[in-house]
N, C-alpha and C positions, 0 to 999 in steps of 0.2 A: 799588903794586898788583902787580908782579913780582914782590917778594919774596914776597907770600899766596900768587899762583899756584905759585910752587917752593914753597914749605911745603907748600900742601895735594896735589901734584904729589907731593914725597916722603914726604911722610906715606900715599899711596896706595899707591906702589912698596911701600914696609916692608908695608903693611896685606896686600898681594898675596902676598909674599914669606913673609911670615908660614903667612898661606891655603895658600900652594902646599907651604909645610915640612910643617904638619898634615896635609893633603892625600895627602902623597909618604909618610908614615911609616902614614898609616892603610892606604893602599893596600900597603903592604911587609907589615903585620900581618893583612890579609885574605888578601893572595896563600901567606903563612904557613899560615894555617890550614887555607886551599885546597890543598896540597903535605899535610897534614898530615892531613885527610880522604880525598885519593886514596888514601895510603898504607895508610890504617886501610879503604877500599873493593876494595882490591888482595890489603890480607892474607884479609880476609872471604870473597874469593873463592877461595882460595886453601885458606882450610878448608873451604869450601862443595865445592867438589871431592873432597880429600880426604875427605872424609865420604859424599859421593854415592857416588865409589868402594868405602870398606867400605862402604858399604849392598849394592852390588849384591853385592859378594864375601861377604857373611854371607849375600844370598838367592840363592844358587844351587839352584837345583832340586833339583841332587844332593843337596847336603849338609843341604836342610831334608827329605826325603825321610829321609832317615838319620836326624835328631834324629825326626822320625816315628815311624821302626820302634823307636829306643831307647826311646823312654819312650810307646811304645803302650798299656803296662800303665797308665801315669798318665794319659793324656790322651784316649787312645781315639781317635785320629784316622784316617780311612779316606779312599784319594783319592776324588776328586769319579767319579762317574758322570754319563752322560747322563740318566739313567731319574730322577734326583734334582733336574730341574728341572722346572719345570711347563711348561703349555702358555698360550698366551692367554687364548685363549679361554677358560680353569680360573681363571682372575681374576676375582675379583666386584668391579664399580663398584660406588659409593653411587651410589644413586636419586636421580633429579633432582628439585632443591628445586620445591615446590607453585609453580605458579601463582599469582600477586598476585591478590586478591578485587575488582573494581574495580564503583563504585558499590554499595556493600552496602547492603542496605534492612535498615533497624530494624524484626523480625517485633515483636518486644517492646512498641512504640511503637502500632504497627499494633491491634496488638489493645484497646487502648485507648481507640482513635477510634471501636471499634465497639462498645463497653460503652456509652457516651455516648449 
């Protein structure tokens, strides 16, 4: 009866031992991928800057004012005035939906009863 309990005692150990190999080498392959993601989130942001940067340096007030007056001939562009915005109250809302009909009498039906 010893000897089954050490068998099935080392046959557990291995079975553990096994689990914990699989275990140790899946978790090395996630934490991989994880160093491997930060990295491709680090560079992203890294262009994501660089690019917000030239954005704001191609829209500089100055220099789109410029490309303005140069091809004025083509595009026709004038700054904004105030006089070129409206007022509020020069807003027209849509009209509010009808009223729901509630209890409607059948005139159609009515007239009928009194042909009879």
């Amino acid at each position: 009866m010893k000897t089954l309990a050490y068998v099935l005692t080392a046959l557990a150990v291995f079975g553990l031992a096994f689990w914990a190999y699989r275990e140790n080498y899946a978790t090395q392959k996630v934490l991989s991928q994880t160093q491997t993601l930060q990295r491709q989130i680090g560079a992203a942001q890294q262009r994501l800057g660089v690019l917000r940067a030239e954005w704001a340096y191609l829209n500089r007030p100055d220099r789109l004012r410029e490309l303005a007056e140069i091809n004025f001939d083509r595009l026709g562009l004038l700054p904004l005035r105030p006089e070129q915005f409206g007022q509020v109250d020069e807003v027209s809302f849509p009209p509010p939906p009808p009223l729901p009909i509630l209890n409607a009498v059948d005139i159609a039906a009515m007239g009928r009863e009194n042909d009879l």
